[in-house]
C-alpha distance (Angstrom), angle and dihedral (degrees) to the residues before:
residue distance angle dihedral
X1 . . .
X2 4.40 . .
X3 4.01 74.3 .
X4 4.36 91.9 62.5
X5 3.99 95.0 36.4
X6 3.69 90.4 52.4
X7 4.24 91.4 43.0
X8 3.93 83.7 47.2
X9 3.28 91.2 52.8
X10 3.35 108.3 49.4
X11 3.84 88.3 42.7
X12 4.19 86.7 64.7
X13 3.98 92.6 50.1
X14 3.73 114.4 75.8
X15 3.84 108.1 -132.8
X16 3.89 110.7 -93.3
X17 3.60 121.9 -107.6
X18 3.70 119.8 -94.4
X19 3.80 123.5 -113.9
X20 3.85 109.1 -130.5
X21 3.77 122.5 -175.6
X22 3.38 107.6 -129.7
X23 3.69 123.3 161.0
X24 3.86 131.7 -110.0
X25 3.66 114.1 -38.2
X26 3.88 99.4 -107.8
X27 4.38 92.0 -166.5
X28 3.97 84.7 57.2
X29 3.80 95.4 37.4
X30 4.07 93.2 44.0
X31 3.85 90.8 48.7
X32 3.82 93.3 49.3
X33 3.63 83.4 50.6
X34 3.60 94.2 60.2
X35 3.71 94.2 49.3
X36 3.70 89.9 52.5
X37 3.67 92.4 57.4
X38 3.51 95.3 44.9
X39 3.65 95.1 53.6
X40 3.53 87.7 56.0
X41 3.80 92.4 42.5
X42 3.77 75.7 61.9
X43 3.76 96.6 51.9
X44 3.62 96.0 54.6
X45 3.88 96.2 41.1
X46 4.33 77.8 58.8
X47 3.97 99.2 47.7
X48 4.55 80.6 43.8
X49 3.60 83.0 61.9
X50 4.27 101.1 37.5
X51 3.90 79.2 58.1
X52 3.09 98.9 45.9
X53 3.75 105.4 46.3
X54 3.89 82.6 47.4
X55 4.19 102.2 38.5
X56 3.79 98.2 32.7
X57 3.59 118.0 91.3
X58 3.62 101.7 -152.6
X59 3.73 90.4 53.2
X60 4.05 99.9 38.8
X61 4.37 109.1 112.8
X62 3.88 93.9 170.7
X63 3.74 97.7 -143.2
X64 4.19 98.9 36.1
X65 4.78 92.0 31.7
X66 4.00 88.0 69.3
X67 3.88 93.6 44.3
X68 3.60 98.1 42.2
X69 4.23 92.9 36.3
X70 3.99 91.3 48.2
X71 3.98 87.3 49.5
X72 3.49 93.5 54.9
X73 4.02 97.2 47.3
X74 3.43 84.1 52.0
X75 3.91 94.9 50.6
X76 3.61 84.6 50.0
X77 3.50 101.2 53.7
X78 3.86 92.4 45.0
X79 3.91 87.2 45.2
X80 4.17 85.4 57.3
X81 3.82 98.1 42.2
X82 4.10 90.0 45.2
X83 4.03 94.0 51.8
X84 3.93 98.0 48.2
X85 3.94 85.2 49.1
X86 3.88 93.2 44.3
X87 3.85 82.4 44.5
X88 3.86 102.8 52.7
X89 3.94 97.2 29.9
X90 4.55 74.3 53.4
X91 3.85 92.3 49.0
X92 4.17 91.4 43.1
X93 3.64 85.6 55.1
X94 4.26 100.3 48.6
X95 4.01 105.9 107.8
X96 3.30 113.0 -119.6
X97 4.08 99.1 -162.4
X98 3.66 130.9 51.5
X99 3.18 135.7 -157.4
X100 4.02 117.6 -119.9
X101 3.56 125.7 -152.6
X102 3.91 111.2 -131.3
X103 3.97 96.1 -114.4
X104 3.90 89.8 33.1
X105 4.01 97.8 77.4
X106 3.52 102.6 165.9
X107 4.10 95.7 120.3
X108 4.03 84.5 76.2
């Protein structure tokens, strides 16, 4: 009778998901890549404008040029620093297993 409650039981419980090692997820780790690049995409197009507002003469105003073009440089460098940590707190963060689904055997 154990034998039927136990059959029973496991006839009411789906079967649990598989755990497949599978590497890195590269659609995660390719899109995280992107955003890394454009945040520094983003730094650079700041330290363009820091030298330009300072090395440009069309754009130089001696007292309000230093101000502005130290600001930028600044911006930039924060802008650098705050991608690569967004990027490898991002990459820390990618699963690296997945769970496969008994009739779903694509983790082979």
């Amino acid at each position: 009778m154990a034998d039927n409650e136990n059959a029973a039981d496991q006839a009411h419980h789906e079967p649990a998901a598989e755990v497949c090692e599978v590497g890195p997820d590269y659609q995660l780790a390719l899109a995280n890549e992107r955003t890394f690049i454009a945040w520094q995409g983003a730094a650079l197009y700041l330290l363009a404008a820091a030298l330009a507002v300072e090395f440009v003469p069309a754009l130089h105003v001696p007292p309000i040029s230093g101000v502005v073009g130290i600001t930028l440089a600044v911006a930039a460098i924060l802008n650098a620093g705050m991608g690569l940590l967004k990027w490898k707190h991002t990459d820390q963060t990618i699963p690296s297993r997945r769970a496969c689904a008994s009739r779903n055997r694509d983790c082979e």
